[in-house]
ROROMI-582495 format. One record per residue: residue number from 0; residue in one letter; x, y, z of N, C-alpha, C in turn. Coordinates in steps of 0.05 Angstrom, whole numbers. Example, Ala and Ser with C-alpha at 12.3 -4.5 7.8 and 13.67 -1.06 7.14 Angstrom:
% residues 2
+-----+------+--------+--------+--------+--------+--------+--------+--------+--------+--------+
!  nr ! rest !   n_px !   n_py !   n_pz !  ca_px !  ca_py !  ca_pz !   c_px !   c_py !   c_pz !
+-----+------+--------+--------+--------+--------+--------+--------+--------+--------+--------+
!   0 !    A !    264 !   -114 !    156 !    246 !    -90 !    156 !    264 !    -66 !    156 !
!   1 !    S !    257 !    -45 !    142 !    273 !    -21 !    143 !    258 !      1 !    157 !
+-----+------+--------+--------+--------+--------+--------+--------+--------+--------+--------+
% end
This chain:
% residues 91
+-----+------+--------+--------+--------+--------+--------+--------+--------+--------+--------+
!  nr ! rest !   n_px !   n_py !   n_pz !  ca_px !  ca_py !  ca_pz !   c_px !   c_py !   c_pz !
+-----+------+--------+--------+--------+--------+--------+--------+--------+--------+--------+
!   0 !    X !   3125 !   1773 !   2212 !   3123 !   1788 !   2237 !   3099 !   1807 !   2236 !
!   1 !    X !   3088 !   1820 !   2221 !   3076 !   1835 !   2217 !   3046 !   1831 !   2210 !
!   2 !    X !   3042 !   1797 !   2206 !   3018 !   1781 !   2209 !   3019 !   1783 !   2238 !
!   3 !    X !   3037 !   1771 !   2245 !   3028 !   1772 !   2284 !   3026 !   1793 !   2291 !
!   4 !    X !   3037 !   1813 !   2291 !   3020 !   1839 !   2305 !   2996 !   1850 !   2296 !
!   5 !    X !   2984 !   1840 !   2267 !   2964 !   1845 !   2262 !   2949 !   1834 !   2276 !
!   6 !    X !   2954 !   1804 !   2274 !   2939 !   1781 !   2300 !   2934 !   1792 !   2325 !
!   7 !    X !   2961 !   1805 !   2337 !   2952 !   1808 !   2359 !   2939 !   1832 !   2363 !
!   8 !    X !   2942 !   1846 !   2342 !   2923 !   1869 !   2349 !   2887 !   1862 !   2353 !
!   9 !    X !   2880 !   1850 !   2331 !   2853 !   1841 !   2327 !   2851 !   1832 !   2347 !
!  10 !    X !   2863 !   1809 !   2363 !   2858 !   1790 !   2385 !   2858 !   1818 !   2406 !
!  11 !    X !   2876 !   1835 !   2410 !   2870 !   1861 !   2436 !   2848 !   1870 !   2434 !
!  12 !    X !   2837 !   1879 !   2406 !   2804 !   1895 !   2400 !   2789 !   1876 !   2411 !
!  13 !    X !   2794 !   1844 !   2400 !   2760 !   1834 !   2411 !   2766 !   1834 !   2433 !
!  14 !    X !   2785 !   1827 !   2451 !   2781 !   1825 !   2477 !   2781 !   1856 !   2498 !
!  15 !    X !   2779 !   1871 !   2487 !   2767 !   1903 !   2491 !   2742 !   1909 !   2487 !
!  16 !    X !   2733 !   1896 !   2464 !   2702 !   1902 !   2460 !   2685 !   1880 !   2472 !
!  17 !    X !   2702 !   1852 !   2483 !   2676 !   1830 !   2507 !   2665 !   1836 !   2523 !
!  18 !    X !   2649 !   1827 !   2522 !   2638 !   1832 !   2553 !   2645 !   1822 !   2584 !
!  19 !    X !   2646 !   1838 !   2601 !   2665 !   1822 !   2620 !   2646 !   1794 !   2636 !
!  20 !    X !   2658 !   1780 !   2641 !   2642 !   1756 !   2647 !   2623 !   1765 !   2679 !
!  21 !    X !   2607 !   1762 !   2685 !   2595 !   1758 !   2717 !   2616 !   1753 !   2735 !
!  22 !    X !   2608 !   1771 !   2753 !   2634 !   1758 !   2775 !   2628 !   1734 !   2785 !
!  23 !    X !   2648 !   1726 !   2802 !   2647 !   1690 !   2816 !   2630 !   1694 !   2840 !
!  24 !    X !   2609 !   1678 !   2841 !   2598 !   1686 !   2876 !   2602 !   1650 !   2877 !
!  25 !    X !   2610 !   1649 !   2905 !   2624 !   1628 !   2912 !   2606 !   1623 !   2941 !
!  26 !    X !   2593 !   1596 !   2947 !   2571 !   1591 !   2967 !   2574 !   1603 !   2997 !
!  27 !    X !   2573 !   1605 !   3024 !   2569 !   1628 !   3041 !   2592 !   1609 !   3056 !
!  28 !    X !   2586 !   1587 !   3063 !   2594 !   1561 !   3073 !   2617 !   1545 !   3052 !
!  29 !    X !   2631 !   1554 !   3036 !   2643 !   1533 !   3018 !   2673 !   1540 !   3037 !
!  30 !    X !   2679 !   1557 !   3047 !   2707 !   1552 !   3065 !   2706 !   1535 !   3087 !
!  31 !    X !   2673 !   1532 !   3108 !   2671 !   1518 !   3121 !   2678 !   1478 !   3111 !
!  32 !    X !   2658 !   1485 !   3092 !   2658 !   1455 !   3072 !   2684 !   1452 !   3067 !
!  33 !    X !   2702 !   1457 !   3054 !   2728 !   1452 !   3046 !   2758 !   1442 !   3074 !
!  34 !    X !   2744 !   1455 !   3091 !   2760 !   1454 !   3120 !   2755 !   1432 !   3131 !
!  35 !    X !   2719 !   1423 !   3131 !   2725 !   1402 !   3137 !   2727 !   1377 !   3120 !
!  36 !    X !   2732 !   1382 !   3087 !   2736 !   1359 !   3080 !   2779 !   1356 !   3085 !
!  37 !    X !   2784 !   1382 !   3086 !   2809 !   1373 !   3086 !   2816 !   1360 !   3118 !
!  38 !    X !   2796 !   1368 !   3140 !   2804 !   1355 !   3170 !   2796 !   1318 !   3158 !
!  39 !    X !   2775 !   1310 !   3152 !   2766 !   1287 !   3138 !   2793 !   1279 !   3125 !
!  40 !    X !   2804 !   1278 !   3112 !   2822 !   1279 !   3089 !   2849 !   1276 !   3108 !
!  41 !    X !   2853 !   1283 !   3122 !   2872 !   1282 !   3137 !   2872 !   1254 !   3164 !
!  42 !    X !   2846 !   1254 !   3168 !   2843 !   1230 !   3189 !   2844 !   1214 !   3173 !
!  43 !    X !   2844 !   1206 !   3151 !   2840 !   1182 !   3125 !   2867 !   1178 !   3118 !
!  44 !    X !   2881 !   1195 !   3128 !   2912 !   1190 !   3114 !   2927 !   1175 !   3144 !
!  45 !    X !   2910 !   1178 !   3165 !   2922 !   1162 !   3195 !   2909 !   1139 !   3197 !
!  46 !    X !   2889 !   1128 !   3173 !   2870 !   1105 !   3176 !   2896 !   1081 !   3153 !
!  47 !    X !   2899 !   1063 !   3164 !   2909 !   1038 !   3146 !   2902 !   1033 !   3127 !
!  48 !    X !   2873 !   1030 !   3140 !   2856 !   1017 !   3116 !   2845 !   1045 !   3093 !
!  49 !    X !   2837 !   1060 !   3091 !   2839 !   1092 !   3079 !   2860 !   1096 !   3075 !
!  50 !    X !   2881 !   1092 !   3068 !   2909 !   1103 !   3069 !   2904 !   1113 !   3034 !
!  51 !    X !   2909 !   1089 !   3022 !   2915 !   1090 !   2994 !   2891 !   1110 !   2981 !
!  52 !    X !   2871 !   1110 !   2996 !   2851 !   1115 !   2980 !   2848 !   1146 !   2989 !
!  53 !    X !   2859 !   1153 !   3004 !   2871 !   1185 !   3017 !   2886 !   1189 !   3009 !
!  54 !    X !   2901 !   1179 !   2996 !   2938 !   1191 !   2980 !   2925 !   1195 !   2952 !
!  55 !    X !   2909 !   1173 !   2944 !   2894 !   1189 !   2917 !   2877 !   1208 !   2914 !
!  56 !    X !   2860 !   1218 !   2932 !   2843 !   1243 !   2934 !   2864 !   1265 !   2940 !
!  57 !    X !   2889 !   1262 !   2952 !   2900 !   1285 !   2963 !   2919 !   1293 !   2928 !
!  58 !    X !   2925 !   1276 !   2913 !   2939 !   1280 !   2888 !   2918 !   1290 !   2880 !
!  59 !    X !   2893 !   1287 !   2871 !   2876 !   1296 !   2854 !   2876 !   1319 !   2867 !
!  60 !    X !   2882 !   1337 !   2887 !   2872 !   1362 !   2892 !   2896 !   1379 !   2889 !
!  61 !    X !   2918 !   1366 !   2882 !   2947 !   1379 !   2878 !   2951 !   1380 !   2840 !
!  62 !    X !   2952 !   1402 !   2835 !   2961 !   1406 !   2814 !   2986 !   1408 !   2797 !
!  63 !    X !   3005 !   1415 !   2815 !   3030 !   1425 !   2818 !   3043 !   1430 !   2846 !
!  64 !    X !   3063 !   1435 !   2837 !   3084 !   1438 !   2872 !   3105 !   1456 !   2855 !
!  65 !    X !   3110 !   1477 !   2864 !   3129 !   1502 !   2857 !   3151 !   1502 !   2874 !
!  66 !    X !   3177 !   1502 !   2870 !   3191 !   1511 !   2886 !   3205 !   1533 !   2878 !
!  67 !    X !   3211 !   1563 !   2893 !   3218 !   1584 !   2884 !   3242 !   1590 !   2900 !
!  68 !    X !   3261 !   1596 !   2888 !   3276 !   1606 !   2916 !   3273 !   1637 !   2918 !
!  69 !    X !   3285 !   1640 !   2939 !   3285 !   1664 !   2961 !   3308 !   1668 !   2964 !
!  70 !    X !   3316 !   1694 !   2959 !   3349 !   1702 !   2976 !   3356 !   1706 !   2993 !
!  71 !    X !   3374 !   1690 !   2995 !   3373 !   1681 !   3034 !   3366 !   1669 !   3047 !
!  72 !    X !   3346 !   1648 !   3027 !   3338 !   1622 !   3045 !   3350 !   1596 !   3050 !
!  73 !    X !   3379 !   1604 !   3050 !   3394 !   1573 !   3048 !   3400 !   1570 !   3026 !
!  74 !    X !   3415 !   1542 !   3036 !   3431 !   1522 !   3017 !   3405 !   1509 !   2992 !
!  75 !    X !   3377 !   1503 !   3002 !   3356 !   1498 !   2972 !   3364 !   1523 !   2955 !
!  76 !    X !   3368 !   1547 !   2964 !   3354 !   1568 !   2951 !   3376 !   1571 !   2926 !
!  77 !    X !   3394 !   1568 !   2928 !   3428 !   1552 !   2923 !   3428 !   1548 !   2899 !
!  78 !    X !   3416 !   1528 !   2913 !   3413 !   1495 !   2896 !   3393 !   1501 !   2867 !
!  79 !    X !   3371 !   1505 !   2874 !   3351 !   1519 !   2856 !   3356 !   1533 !   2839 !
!  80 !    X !   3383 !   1562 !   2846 !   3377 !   1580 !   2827 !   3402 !   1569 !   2809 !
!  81 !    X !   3413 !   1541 !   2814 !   3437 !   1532 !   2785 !   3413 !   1508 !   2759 !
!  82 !    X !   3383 !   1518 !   2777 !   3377 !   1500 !   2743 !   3360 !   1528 !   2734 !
!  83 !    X !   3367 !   1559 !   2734 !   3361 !   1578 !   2723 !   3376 !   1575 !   2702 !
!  84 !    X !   3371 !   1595 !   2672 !   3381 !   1585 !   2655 !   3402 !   1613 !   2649 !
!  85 !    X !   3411 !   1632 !   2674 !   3430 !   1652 !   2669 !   3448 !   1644 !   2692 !
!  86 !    X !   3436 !   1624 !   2698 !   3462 !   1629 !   2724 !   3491 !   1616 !   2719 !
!  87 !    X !   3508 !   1616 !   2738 !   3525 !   1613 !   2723 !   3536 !   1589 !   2737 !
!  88 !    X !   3548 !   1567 !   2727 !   3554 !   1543 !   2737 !   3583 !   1537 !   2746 !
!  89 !    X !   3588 !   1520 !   2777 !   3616 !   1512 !   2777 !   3624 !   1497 !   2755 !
!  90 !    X !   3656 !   1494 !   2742 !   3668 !   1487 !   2731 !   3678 !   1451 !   2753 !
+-----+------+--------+--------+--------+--------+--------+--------+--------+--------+--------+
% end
């Protein structure tokens, strides 16, 4: 134990003494660009013939899908919090 807090200590110093990276500048127009590839992207998913080939560009831009519940949002929210690992289960 006492290796790892050494670890992590060293690892806190260097990352105290980095340098902080440049900020992000992101193009003037990249929200316009993105809006309309997703309007594009969306007429491709009402095309037959584009179908398949629109269901795979739209996975490539999905990373994940989260579902969280909320208290009070229903019967999901329910449902969700019995694959928590404190909650407590019907018999």
């Amino acid at each position: 134990m006492a290796e790892l807090e050494s670890e992590k200590q060293t690892l806190t110093t260097a990352l105290e003494q980095s340098a902080e990276p440049p900020a992000l500048r992101l193009h003037p127009s990249l929200s316009d660009h993105y809006r309309s590839n997703i309007r594009n992207l969306s007429s491709a998913l009402q095309d037959p013939d584009l179908k398949m080939e629109a269901t795979e560009a739209l996975r490539g831009l999905i990373s994940e899908i989260r579902m969280v519940p909320h208290e009070g949002a229903g019967e999901l929210a329910g449902i969700l919090a019995l694959g928590e690992a404190d909650s407590i289960r019907p018999v």
